[in-house]
Legacy VTK file of the C-alpha trace (Angstrom):
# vtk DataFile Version 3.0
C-alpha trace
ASCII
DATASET POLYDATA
POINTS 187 float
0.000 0.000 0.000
2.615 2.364 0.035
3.832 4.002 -3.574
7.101 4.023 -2.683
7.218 -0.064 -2.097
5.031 -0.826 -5.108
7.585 1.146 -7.454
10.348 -0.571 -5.660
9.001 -4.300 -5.660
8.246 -3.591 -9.346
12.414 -3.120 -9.881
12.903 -6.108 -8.330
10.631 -8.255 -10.510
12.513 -6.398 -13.490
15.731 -7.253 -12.408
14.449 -10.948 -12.437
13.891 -10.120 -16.089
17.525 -9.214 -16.911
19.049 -12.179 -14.530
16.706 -14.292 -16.992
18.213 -13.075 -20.144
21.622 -13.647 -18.782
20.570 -17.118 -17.514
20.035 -17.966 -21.341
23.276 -15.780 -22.468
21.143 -13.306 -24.016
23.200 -10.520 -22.439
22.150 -7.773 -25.155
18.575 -8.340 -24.328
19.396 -7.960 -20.422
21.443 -4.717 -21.449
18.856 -3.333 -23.505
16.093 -4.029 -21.111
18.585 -2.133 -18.146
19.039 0.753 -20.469
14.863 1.152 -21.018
14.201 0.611 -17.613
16.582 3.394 -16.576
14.045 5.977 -18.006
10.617 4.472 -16.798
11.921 3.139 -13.827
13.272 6.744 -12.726
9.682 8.065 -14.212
7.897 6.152 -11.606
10.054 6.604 -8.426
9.765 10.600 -9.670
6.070 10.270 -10.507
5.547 8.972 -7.217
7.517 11.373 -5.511
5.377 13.945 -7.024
2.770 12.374 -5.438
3.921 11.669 -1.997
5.203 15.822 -2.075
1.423 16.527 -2.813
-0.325 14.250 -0.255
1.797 16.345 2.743
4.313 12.796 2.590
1.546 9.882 3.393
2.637 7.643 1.198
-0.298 5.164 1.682
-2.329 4.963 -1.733
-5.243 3.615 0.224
-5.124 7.316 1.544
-5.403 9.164 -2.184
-7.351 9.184 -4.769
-9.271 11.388 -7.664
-5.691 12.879 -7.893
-5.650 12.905 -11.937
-7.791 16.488 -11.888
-5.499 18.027 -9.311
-2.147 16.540 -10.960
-2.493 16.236 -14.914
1.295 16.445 -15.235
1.945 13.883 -13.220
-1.053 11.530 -14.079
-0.259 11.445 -17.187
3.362 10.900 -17.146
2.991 8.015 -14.682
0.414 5.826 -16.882
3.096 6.413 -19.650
5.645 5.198 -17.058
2.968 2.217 -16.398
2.487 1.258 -19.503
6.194 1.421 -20.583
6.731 -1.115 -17.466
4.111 -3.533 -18.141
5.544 -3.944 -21.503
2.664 -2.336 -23.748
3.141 -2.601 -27.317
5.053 0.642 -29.009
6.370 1.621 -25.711
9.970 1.297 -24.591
9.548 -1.726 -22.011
7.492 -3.646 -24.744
10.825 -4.482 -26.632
13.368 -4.967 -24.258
10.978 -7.143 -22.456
9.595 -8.727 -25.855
13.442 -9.659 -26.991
14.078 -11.435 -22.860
10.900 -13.577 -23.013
11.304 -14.357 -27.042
15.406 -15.133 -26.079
13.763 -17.503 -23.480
11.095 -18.947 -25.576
13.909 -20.354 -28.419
16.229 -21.429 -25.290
17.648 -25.109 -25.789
18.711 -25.309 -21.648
17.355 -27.408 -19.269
14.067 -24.967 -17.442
13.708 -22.782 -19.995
9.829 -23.845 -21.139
9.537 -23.449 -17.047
11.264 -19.979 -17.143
9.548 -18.631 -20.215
5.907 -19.634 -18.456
6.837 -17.531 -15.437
8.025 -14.498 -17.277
4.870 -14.461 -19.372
2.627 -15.200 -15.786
5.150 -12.117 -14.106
3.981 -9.574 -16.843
0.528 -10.232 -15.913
1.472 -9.460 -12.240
3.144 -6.795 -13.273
0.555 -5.218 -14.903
-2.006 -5.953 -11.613
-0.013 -4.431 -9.133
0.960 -1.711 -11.205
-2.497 -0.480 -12.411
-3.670 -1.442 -8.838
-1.595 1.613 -7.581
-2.419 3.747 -10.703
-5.988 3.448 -10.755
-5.853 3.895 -6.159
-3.923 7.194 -6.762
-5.350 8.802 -9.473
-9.170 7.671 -10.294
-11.962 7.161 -7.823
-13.065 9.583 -5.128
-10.921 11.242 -3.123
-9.616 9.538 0.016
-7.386 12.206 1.726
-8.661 14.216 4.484
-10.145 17.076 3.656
-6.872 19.859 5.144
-4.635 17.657 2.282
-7.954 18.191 -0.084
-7.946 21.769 -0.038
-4.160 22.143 -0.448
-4.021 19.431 -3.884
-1.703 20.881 -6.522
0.599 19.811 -9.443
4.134 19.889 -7.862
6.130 22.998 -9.189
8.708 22.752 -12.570
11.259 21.493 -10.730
9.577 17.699 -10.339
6.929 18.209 -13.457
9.623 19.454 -16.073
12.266 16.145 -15.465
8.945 14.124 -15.287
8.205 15.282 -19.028
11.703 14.660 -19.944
11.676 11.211 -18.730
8.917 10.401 -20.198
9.544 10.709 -23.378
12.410 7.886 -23.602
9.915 5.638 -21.886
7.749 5.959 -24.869
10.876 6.265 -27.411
13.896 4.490 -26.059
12.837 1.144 -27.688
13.409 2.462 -31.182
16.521 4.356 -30.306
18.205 2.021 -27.964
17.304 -1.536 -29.480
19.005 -0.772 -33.224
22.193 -0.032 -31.780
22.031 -3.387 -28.779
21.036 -5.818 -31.859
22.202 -3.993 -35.250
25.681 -2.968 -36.587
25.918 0.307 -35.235
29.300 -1.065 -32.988
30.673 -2.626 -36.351
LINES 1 188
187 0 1 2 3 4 5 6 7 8 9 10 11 12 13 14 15 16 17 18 19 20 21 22 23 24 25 26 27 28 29 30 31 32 33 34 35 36 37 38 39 40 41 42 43 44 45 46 47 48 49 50 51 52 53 54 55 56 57 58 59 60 61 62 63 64 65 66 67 68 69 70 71 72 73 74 75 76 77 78 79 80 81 82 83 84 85 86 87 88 89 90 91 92 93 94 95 96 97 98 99 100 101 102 103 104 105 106 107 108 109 110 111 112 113 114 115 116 117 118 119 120 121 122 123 124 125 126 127 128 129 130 131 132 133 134 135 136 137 138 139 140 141 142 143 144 145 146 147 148 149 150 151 152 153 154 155 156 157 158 159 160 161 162 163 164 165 166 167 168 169 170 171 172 173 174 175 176 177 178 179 180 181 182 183 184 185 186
């Protein structure tokens, strides 16, 4: 229940991700999905900072809510963070992931049909527990006492303006990123 541990439990099931790719010596994959992740992953943990700023510190999501009219910066730029992390299609996290699970998929080792079953059940997880927090922070009524209510605000330039600039490698970093991890561009 608390934004900061949902953001944080979510970098641990993406570092299972990249130990996978390794695990089937598809260490461009792992690299590629470290280098996406940077940018979402620091979206999130910023996003939710944003947040937690906003709510007076009470980091407790069951304790927000209806936050998307008072925070449009930040709503916005954490479903983009969301769906980059849940792998949506066209977003940055969509191809690193897409290139671990395919890597494990055409894996001759020993485990790997068991491995490439758990990756696909963790991006369902993934998903839950991230739209689980989304949806508790920034749709539905209002949760928050009513003192925090009447002080709800967009954070000032300082959080929104590196929120905007992270967001857009989360969308783009796939198509940047991916080209020079699996084409010539080193040759």
């Amino acid at each position: 229940n608390d934004i900061k541990r949902v953001v944080a439990y979510s970098t641990l099931s993406q570092l299972g991700y990249m130990t996978v790719a390794l695990g089937v010596s598809a260490y461009a994959a792992g690299i590629f999905h470290l280098m996406t992740h940077a940018f979402f992953k620091a979206l999130l943990f910023l996003g939710a900072g944003s947040v937690i700023i906003t709510m007076h510190h009470d980091q407790d999501i069951r304790n927000m809510g209806g936050l998307r009219k008072y925070m449009p910066i930040t709503w916005i730029t954490m479903l983009i963070g969301s769906l980059a992390l849940i792998g949506t299609p066209f977003f940055s996290g969509f191809f690193s992931k897409d290139a671990i699970i395919a890597s494990v998929h055409h894996s001759q080792l020993a485990g790997a049909d068991y491995a490439y079953w758990m990756l696909l059940i963790g991006v369902f997880v993934t998903a839950l527990y991230s739209f689980r927090m989304y949806f508790l922070v920034f749709h539905g009524e209002p949760r928050m006492d009513a003192h925090t209510r009447e002080h709800l605000h967009e954070t000032p330039w300082v959080v929104t303006f590196p929120l905007i600039m992270l967001a857009s490698p989360s969308v783009i970093a796939g198509y940047l990123i991916g080209p020079v991890v699996f084409g010539d561009f080193f040759n």
